[in-house]
C-alpha positions as CSV (number, residue, x, y, z in Angstrom):
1,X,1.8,-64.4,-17.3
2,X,-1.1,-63.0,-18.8
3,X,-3.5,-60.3,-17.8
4,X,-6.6,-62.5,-15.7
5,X,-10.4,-60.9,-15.6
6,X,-13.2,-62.3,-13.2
7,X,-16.3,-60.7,-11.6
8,X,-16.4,-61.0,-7.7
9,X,-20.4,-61.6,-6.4
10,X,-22.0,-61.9,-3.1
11,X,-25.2,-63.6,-1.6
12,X,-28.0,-61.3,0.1
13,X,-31.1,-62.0,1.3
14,X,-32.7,-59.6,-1.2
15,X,-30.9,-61.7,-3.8
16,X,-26.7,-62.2,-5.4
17,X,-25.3,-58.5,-6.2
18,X,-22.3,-58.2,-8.1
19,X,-19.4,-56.7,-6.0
20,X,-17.1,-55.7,-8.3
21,X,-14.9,-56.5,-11.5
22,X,-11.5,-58.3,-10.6
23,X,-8.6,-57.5,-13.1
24,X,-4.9,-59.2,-12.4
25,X,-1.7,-58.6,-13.9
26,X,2.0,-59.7,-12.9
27,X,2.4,-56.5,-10.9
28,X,-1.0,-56.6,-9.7
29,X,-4.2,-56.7,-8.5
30,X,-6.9,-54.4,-9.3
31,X,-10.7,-54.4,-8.2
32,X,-13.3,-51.8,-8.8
33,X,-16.7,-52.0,-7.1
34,X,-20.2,-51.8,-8.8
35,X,-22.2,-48.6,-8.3
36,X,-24.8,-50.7,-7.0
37,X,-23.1,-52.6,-4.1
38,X,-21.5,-48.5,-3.2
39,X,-25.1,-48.1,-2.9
40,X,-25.7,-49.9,0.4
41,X,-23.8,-47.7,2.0
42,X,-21.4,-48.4,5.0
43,X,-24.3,-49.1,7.8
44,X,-24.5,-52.2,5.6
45,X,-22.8,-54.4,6.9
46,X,-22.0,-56.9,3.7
47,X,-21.6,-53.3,2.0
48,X,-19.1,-51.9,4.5
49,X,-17.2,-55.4,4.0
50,X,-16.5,-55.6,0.8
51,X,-13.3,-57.0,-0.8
52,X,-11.6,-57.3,2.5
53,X,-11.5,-55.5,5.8
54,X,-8.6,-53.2,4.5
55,X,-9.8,-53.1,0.9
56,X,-13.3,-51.9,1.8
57,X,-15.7,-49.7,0.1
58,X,-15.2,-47.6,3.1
59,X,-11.6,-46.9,2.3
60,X,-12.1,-46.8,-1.2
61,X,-15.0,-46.2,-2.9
62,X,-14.8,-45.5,-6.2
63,X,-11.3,-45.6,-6.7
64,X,-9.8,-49.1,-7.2
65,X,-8.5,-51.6,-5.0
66,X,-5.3,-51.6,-6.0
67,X,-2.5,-54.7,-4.6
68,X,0.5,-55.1,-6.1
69,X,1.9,-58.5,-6.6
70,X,5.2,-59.8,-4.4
71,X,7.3,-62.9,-4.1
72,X,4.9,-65.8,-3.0
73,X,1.4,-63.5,-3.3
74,X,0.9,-62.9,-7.0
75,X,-2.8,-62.2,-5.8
76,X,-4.8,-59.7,-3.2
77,X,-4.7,-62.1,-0.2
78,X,-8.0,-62.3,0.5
79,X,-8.9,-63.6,-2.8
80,X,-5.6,-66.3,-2.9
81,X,-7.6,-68.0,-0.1
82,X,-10.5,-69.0,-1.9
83,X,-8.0,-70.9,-4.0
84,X,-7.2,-74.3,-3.1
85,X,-4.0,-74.7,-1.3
86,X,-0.9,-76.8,-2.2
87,X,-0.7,-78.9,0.5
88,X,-0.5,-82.6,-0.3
89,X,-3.6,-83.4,1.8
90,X,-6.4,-80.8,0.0
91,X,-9.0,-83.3,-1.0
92,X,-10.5,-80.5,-3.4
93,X,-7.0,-79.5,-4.9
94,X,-6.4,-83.2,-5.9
95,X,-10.1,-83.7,-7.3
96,X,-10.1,-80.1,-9.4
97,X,-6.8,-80.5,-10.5
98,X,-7.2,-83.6,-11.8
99,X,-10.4,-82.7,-13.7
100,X,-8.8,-80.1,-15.4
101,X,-6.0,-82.0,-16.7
102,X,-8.6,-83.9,-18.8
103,X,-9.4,-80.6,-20.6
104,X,-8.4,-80.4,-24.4
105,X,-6.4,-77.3,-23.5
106,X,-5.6,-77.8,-19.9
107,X,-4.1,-74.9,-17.9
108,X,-0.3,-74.9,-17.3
109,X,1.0,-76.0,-13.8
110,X,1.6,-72.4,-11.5
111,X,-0.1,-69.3,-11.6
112,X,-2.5,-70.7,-14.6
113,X,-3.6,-73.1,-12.9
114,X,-4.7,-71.5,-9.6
115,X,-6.6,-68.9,-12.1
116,X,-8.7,-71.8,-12.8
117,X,-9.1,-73.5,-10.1
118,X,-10.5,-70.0,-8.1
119,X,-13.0,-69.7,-11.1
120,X,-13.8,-73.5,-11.0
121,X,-14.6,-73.7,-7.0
122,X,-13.8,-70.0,-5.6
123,X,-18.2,-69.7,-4.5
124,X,-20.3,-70.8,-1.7
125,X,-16.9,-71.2,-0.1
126,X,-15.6,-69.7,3.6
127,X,-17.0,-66.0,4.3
128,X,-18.8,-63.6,1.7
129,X,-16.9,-63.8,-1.6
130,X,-18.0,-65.9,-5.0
131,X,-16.0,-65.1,-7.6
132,X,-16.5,-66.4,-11.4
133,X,-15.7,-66.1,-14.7
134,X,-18.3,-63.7,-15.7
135,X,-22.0,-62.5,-14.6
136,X,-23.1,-64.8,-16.6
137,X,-21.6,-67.5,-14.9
138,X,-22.7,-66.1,-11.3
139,X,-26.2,-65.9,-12.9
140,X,-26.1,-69.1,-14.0
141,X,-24.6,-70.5,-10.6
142,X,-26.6,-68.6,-8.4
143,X,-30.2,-69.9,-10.4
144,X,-29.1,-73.9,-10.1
145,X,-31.0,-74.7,-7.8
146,X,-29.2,-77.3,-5.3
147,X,-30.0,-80.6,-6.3
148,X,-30.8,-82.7,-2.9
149,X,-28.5,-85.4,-4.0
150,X,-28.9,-88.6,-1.8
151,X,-26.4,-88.2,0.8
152,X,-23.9,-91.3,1.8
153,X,-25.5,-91.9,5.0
154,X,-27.6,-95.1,6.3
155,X,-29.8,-94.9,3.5
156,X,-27.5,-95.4,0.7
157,X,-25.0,-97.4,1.6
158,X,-23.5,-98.1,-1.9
159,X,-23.1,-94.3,-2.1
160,X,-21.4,-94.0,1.0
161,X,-18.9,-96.4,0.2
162,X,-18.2,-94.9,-3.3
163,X,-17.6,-92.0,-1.6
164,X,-15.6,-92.8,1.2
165,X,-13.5,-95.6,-0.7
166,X,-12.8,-92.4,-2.9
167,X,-12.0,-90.1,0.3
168,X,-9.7,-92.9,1.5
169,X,-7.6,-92.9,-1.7
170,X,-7.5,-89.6,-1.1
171,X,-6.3,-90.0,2.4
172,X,-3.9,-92.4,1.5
173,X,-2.1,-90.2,-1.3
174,X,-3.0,-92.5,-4.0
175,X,-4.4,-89.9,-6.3
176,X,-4.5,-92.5,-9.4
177,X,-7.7,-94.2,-7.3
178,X,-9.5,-91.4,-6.7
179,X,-13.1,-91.5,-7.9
180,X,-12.7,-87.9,-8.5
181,X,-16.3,-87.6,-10.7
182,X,-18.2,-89.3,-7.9
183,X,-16.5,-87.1,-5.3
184,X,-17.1,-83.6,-7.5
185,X,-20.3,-84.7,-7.8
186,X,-21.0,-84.6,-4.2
187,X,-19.2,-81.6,-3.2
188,X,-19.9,-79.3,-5.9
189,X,-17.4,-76.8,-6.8
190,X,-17.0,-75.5,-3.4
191,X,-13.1,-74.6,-2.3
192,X,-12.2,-76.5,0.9
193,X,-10.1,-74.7,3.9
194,X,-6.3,-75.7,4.2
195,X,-4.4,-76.9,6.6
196,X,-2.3,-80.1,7.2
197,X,-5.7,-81.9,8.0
198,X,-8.1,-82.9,4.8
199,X,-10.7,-81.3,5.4
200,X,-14.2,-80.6,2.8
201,X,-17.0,-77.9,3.0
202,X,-20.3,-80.2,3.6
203,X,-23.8,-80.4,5.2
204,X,-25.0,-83.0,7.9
205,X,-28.3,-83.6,9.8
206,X,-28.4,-80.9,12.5
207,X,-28.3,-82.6,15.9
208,X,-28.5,-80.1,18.5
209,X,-26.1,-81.0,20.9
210,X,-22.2,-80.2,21.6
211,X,-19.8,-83.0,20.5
212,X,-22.1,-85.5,19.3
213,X,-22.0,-87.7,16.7
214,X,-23.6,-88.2,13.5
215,X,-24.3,-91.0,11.2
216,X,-21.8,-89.6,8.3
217,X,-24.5,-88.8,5.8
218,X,-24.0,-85.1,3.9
219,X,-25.0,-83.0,1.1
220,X,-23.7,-80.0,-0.2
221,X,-22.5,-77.1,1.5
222,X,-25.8,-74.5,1.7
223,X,-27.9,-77.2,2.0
224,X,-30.9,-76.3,4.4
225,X,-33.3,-79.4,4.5
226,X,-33.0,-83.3,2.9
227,X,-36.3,-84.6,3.2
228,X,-37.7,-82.4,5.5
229,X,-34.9,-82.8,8.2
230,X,-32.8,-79.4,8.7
231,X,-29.0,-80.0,8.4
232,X,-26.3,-77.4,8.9
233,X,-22.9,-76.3,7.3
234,X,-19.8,-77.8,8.8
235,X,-16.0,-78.2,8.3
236,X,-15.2,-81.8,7.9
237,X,-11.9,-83.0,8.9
238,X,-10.8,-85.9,7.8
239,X,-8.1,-87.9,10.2
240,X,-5.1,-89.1,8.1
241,X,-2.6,-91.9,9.1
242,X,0.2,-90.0,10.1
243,X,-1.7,-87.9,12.1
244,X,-3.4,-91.0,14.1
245,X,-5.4,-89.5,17.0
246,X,-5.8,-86.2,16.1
247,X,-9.6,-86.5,15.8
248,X,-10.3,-87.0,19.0
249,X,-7.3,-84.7,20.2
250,X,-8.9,-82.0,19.0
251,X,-12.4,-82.4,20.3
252,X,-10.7,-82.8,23.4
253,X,-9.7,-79.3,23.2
254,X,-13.0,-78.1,21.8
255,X,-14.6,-79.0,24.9
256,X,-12.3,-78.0,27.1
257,X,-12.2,-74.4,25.1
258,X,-16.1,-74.1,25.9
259,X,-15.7,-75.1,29.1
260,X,-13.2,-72.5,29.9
261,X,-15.8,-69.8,28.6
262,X,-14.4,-69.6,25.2
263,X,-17.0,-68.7,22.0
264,X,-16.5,-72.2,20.3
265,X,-18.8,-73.9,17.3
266,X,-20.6,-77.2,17.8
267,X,-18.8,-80.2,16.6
268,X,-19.3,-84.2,16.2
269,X,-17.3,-87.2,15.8
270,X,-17.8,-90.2,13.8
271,X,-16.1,-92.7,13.0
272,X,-17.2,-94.2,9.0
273,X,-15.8,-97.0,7.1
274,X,-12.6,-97.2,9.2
275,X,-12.1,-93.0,8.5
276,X,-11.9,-90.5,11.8
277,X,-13.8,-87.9,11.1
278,X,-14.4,-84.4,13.1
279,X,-17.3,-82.0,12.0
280,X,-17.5,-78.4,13.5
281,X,-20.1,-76.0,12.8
282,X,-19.4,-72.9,10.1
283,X,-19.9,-70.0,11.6
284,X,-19.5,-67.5,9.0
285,X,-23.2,-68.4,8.3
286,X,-26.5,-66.5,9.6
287,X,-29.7,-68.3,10.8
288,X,-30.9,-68.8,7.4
289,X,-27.8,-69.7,5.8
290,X,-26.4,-66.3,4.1
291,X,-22.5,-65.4,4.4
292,X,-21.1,-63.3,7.1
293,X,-17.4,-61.4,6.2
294,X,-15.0,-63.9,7.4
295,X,-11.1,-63.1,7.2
296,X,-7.8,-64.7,9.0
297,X,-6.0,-62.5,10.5
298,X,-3.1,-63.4,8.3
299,X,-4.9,-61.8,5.2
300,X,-5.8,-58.5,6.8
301,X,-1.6,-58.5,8.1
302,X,-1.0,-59.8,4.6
303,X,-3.0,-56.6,2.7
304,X,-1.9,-54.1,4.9
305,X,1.7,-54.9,5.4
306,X,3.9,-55.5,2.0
307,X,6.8,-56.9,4.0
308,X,4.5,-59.4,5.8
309,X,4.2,-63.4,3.7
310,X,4.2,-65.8,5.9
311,X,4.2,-66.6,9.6
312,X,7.5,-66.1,10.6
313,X,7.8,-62.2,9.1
314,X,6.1,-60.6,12.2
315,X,6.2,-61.8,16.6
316,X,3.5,-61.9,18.4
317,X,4.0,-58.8,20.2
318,X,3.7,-57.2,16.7
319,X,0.7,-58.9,16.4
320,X,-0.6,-56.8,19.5
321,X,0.5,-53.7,18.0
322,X,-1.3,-54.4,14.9
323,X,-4.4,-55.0,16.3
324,X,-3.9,-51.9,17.9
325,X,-3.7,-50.0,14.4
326,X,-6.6,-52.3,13.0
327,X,-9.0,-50.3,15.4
328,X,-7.8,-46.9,13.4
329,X,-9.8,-48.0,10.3
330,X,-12.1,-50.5,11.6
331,X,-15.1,-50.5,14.3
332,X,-13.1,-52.7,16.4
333,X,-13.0,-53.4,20.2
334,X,-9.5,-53.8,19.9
335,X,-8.7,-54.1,23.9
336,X,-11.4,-56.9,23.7
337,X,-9.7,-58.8,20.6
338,X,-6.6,-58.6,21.9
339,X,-7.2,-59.7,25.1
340,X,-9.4,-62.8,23.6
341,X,-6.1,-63.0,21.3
342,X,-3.6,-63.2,24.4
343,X,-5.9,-65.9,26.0
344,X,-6.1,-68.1,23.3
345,X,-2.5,-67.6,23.5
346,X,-2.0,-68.7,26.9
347,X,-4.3,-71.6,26.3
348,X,-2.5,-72.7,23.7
349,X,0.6,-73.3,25.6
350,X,-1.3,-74.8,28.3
351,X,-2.7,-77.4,25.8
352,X,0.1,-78.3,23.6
353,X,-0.9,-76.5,20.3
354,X,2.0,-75.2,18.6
355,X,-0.1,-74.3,15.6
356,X,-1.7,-71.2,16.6
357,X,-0.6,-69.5,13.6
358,X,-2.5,-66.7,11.7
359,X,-4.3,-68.5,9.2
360,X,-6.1,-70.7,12.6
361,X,-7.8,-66.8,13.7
362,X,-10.3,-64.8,12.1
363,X,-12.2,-61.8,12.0
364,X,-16.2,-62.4,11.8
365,X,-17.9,-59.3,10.3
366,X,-17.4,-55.7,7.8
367,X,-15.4,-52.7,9.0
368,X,-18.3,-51.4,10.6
369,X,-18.5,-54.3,13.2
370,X,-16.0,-56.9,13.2
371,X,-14.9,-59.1,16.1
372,X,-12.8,-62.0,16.6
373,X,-14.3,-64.9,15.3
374,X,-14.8,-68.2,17.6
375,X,-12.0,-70.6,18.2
376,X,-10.9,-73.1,15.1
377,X,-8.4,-75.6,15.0
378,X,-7.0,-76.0,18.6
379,X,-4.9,-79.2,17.9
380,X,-2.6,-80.1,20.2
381,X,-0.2,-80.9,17.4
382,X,3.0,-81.1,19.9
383,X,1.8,-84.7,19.9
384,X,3.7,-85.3,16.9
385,X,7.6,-84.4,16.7
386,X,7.1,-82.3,13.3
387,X,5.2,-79.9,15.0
388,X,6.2,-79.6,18.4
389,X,7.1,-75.9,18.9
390,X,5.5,-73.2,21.5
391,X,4.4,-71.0,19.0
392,X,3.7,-71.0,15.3
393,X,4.4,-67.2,14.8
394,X,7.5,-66.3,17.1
395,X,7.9,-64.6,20.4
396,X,10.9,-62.5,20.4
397,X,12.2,-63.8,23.5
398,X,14.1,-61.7,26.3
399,X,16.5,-63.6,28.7
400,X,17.1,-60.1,30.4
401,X,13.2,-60.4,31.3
402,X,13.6,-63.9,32.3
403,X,11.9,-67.4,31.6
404,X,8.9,-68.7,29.7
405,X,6.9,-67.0,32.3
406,X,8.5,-63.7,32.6
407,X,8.0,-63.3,28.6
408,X,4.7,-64.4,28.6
409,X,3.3,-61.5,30.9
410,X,5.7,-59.3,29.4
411,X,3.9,-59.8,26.0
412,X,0.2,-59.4,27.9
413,X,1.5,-56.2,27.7
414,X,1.6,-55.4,24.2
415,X,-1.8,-56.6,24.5
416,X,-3.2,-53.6,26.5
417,X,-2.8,-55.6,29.9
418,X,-1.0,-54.9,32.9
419,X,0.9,-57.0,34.4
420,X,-1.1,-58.0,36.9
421,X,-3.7,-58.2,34.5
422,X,-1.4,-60.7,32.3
423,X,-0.6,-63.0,35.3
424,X,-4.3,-63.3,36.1
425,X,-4.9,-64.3,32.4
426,X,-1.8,-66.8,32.6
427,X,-2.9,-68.2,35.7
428,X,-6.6,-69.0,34.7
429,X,-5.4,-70.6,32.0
430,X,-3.4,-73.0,33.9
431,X,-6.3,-73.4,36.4
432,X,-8.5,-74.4,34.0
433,X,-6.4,-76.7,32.3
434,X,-5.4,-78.5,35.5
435,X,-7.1,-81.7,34.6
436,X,-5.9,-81.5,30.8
437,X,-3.2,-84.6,30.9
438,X,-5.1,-87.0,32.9
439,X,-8.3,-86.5,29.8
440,X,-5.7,-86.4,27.3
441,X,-4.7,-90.1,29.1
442,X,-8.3,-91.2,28.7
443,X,-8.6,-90.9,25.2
444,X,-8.0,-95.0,24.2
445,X,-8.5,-94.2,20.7
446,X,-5.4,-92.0,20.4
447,X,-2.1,-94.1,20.3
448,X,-0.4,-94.3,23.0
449,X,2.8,-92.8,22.1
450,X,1.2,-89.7,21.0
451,X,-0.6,-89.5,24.5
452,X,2.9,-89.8,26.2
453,X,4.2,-87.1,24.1
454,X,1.5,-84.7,24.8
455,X,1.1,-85.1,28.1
456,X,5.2,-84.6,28.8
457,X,5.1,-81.5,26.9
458,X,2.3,-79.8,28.8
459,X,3.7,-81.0,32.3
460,X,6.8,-79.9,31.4
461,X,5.4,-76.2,29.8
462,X,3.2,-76.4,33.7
463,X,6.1,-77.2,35.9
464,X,8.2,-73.9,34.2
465,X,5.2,-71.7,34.5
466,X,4.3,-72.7,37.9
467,X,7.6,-73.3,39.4
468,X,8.5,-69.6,37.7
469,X,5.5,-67.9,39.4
470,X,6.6,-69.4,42.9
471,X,10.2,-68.2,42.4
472,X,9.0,-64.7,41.5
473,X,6.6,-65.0,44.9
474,X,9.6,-65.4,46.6
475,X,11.8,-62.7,45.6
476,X,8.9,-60.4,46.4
477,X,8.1,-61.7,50.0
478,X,12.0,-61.5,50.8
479,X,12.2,-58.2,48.9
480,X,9.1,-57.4,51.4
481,X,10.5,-58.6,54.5
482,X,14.3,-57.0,54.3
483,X,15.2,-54.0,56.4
484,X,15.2,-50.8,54.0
């Protein structure tokens, strides 16, 4: 493996500023910032973010970021999730890929080809970082101006369908059909966000209303205005066959996330040229369309804990702990994040979404305000027999403590909350999803074997919960009521 060099940039209203210059070796990654973005100072808050929460100019100033490479992360997390992922169902990774395999001296499969990929789409993508070849290819990007292409809506019907005929292919897994020119032409080289739904980084007409629909026209991602009508950024899911239903599954929860008081984007459904399609709202975007520091929590873990890879190397009760150190180095609420953290948590079980992993949160902001950011991906993907486990990172789970129930308040405690306090969160939960199964029922569109599934598993997860708190009544009255 060769030694790698790219310039890292970032969009301001006062105009792009060069971050810093990115060098990467086999053993590691090293990143040194520009005297001129240490110049705004750390009440900045693009200037206190930096790199990454833990690799900010804050902690580091002058000195270089410095990450060595490990097994599975040759690359400073923060930076390996601007590249495309692996997964079978990233739209972009197909497209890109593909594209560069035409090229006379195409880059090798591996480490090579991630290089180029990241320089190829790794701007205008999710949170604050662009990274390039050179300043002279940020330059250069930064002064195209965005071409208002004619977006495959209503008014272009042959351009819709050569999109979405593409998009299908896609879909389908049929790679050797896909119109990928037509479909990079669209996009732009914008990375897309992973996960097992396809999913691409797109504009559409701005309807101001909660779980709407829209007409599936688009442009490119920063988009503002197409003929004088304002349209907004959005995550666009795509619905693929083996996942039937999950669309409107997850809309579903959406809703029932903002009716429980959750922070939670906008979204719309449509459904276009026989595709299922969910768009949710970006919100690592101001009002007028600059970045805002987005990170999962799974790349701040992943910086700041050389033993941490995937999922499965931590618990959620480490999590809580973590959190907890976060706040040392960080202007963090942390009781308030991890209190938002165990909620989400005991929504999730309510709910049937066993993919609550570390890549699905986020911190919104720099080091010198950050927060959790609102709630993404709450599929219930229990629905499908692949997926259906409690929890996507473990709970180390006590039988001396007891049940399901028993272990869930006794991890409310590693987020800062009594007991009592952990009940109460449990119990709201449960309160507020009361009415879950007979929606989930409602939903026609979603087949109905994936309805029965879902609704058995969260029953089932309600009846030990429930039946768990009554038992634990119980002892306590008798307890009460026996002589001393």
């Amino acid at each position: 493996m060769p030694d790698y060099h790219a310039v890292v940039w970032t969009r301001r209203i006062e105009g792009p500023l060069k971050m810093g210059d990115l060098l990467v070796t086999p053993q590691e990654t090293r990143f040194s910032y520009t005297d001129d973005f240490l110049a705004l100072g750390s009440d900045d808050l693009l200037g206190a973010a930096g790199l990454s929460l833990l690799s900010s100019p804050r902690l580091y100033g002058r000195n270089p970021v410095v990450f060595p490479a490990r097994e599975g992360m040759p690359l400073h997390p923060r930076l390996l999730a601007l590249i495309p992922g692996e997964g079978r169902r990233n739209i972009q990774r197909q497209i890109y890929t593909r594209l560069l395999e035409r090229q006379p001296n195409a880059p090798a499969p591996g480490f090579d080809m991630d290089w180029a990929l990241l320089l190829l789409t790794g701007y205008n993508g999710i949170g604050h970082l662009d990274v390039f070849r050179d300043d002279r290819a940020a330059l250069a990007a930064y002064a195209q101006a965005q071409p208002t292409l004619p977006t495959p809506g209503n008014r272009s019907p042959g351009n819709r369908s050569r999109f979405w005929n593409a998009i299908r292919d896609d879909v389908a897994l049929d790679v050797t059909l896909m119109d990928a020119e037509a479909i990079a032409e669209l996009l732009g080289p914008t990375p897309s966000a992973g996960g097992m739904i396809p999913k691409l980084l797109v504009a559409i007409p701005d309807a101001h209303s909660d779980s709407g629909t829209w007409d599936g026209s688009f442009a490119r991602p920063g988009t503002r205005t197409v003929n004088g009508k304002p349209f907004v950024d959005v995550v666009l899911k795509i619905e693929p066959m083996e996942y039937q239903g999950v669309a409107e599954l997850e809309a579903l929860c959406l809703q029932l996330h903002r009716e429980a008081g959750f922070v939670v984007p906008r979204s719309w459904r449509a459904t276009l040229d026989g595709l299922e399609l969910l768009a949710v709202e970006r919100f690592d975007r101001d009002a007028n369309g600059f970045p805002l520091p987005m990170e999962t929590f799974y790349s701040v873990f992943a910086t700041g804990n050389r033993r941490f890879t995937t999922n499965q190397d931590t618990d959620l009760a480490e999590v809580g702990r973590w959190l907890e150190k976060l706040g040392s180095v960080v202007n963090l609420d942390v009781r308030a994040v991890q209190r938002e953290f165990y909620r989400r948590l005991c929504f999730a079980v309510c709910t049937g979404n066993g993919d609550l992993h570390l890549q699905n949160v986020a911190f919104l902001g720099g080091p010198g305000n950050v927060t959790i950011a609102p709630v993404f991906d709450p599929a219930p993907m229990r629905a499908w027999p692949r997926h259906d486990v409690r929890f996507a990172v473990p709970l180390d789970f006590d039988d001396s403590v007891g049940g399901l129930h028993e272990n869930l308040i006794a991890l409310g405690t590693a987020y800062g909350l009594t007991r009592a306090q952990a009940q109460e969160t449990l119990q709201q939960s449960l309160d507020q999803t009361r009415d879950y199964a007979q929606r989930v029922e409602a939903l026609a569109t979603v087949p109905a074997e994936r309805r029965e599934r879902l609704i058995g598993v969260v029953r089932k997860e309600r009846a030990v919960l429930e039946n768990a708190k009554e038992t634990t009544a119980m002892m306590k009255d008798n307890q009460a009521r026996s002589p001393r």
